[in-house]
N, C-alpha and C positions, 0 to 999 in steps of 0.2 A: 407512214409518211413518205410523200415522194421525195426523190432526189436528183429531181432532173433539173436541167441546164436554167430552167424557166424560174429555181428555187429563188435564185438572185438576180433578179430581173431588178433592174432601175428603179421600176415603176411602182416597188415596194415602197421604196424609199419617201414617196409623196405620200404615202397613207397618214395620218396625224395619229395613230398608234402606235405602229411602228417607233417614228419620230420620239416618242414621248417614253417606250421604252426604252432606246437606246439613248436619251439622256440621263434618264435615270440612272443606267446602267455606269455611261460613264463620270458621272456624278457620285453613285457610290465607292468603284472601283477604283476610279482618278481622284478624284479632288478629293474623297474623306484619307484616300492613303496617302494624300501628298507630305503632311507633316511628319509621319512615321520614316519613308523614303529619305527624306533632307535627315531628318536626324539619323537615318541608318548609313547615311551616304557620308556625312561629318566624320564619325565614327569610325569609317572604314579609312577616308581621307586619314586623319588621325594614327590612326595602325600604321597602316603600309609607311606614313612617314616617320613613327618614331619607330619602325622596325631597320628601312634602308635606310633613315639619315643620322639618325643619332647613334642607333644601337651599331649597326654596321658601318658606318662612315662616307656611306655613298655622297658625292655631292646631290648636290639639292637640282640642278637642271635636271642630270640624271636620273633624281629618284621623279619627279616630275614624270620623267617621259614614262619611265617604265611602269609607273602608276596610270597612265592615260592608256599605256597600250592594254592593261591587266584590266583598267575598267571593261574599253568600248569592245576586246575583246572574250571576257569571261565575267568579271564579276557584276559589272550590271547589268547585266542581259541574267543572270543566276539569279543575284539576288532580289531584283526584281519580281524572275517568276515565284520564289518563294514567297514572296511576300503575297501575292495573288494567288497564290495554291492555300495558304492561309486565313487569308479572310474572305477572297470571293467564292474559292472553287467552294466549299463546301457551304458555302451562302448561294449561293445558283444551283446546287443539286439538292439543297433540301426546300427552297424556294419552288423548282420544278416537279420534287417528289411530293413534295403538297399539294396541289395544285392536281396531279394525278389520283393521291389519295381522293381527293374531295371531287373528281370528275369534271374539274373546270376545262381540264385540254377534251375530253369528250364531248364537254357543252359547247365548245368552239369549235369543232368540227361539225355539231350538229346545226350552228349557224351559216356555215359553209367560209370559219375562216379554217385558212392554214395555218399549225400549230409552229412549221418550220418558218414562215414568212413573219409568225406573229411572238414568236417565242425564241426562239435559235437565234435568226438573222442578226437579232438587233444585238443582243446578247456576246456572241462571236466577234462581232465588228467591234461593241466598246469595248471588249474586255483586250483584243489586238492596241484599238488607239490607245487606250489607258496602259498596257504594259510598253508602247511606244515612250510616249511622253514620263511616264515614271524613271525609264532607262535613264532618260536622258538628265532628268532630273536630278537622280542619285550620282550621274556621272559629273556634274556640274560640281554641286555640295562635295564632292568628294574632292575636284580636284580645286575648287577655292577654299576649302577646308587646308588641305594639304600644302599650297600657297602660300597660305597666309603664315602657316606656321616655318614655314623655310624663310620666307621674302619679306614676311611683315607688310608692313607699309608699300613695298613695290610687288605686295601679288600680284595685283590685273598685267603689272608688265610681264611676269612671267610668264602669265597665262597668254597672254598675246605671242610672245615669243615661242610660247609649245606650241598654239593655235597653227603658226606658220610649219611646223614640222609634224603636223600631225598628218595619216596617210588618210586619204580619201576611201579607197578601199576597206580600211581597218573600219571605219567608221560605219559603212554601208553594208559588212559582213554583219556587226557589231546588230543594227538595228531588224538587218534580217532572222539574225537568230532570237530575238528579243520579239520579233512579231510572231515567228514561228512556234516560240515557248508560250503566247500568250493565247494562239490560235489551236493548240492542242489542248492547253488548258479549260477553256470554251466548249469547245466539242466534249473534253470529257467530264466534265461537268452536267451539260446539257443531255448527251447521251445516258448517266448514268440516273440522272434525274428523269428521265421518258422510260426508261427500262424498270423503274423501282416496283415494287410490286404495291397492292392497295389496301396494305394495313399502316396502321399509323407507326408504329417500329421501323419500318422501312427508311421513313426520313431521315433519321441521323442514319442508320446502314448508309443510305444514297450519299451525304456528307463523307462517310468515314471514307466509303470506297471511292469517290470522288478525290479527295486527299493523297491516298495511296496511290491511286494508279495516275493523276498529277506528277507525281514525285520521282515514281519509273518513269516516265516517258519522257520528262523532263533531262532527267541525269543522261538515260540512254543518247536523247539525242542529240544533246553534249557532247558527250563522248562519242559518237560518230560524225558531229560536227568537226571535232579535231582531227578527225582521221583521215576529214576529205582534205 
């Protein structure tokens, strides 16, 4: 498969294939995880404030903040990617290692399409937008969850009040590393799905290693994320 500069040309984008997989895509990845996200985001909201307000005694602005900074900085950008190493990565590598068992990416080459234009592209782009919007999603749930249980009744004004102190930067570091975890996830999913070999065993193989090697690359670049 090529890799050249021409792989993501614009002019992809107009094909009604294309289009129609990368709805799919982010139809499955987005909007069927959105319920899971809000209730994993509640939950987390919930935690961190009965851990710093009740159990510790932090006040409530304070635990606020340092909850806002804990989401946009580390744990929705994480638990996000887990959630998408979970049910899509290993749903896009045995999706792709079928499709290779049964020689459908062969038959598309012998039509003269591109497997990376028609298979990858779209694939990579929903699964980044969907881990975008999910970030942000669980970061929401989490801290009106968290709100409501300090503020009651005057959550939204806290949240207004954190809205104003929150950094711009933290925010924009936050969704870069959340597009980055979802753009490696992508590729290694899709790569390990084109590499599977052509017996029917291979598919969950292609799944299982898709999952693991998700999961290093993920952690890893966490943790060199903190370093920079």
């Amino acid at each position: 498969m090529s890799t050249s500069a021409s792989t993501f040309s614009l002019r992809y984008w107009f094909r009604a294939p294309v289009r129609r997989v990368l709805a799919r895509q982010l139809y499955f990845t987005g909007f069927e995880s959105l319920g899971l996200v809000v209730l994993i985001g509640i939950a987390v909201g919930a935690i961190i404030v009965s851990q710093l307000h009740y159990s510790i005694g932090q006040s409530g602005t304070e635990t606020l903040r340092l909850m806002s900074t804990l989401l946009l900085s580390e744990l929705a950008p994480l638990l996000t990617a887990l959630i998408l190493i979970a049910r899509s990565s290993s749903a896009m590598a045995s999706e792709l290692a079928a499709m290779r068992v049964n020689n459908e990416i062969w038959m598309l080459t012998q039509f003269g399409v591109n497997p990376v234009h028609y298979l990858v592209l779209p694939r990579v782009t929903g699964m980044v937008l969907a881990s975008l919007l999910l970030a942000i999603y669980l970061a929401i749930a989490a801290l009106l969850a968290g709100s409501m249980m300090i503020a009651g009744a005057n959550a939204f004004s806290e949240l207004r009040l954190l809205g104003e102190t929150l950094v711009i930067g933290s925010i924009v570091g936050g969704l870069c590393k959340t597009a980055l975890f979802g753009l490696a996830i992508a590729a290694i999913a899709c790569h390990t799905g084109f590499r599977s070999g052509g017996a029917m065993t291979e598919i969950p193989r292609a799944a299982s290693r898709a999952v693991v090697s998700s999961l290093l690359v993920v952690f890893v670049i966490d943790a060199l994320w903190s370093l920079l």
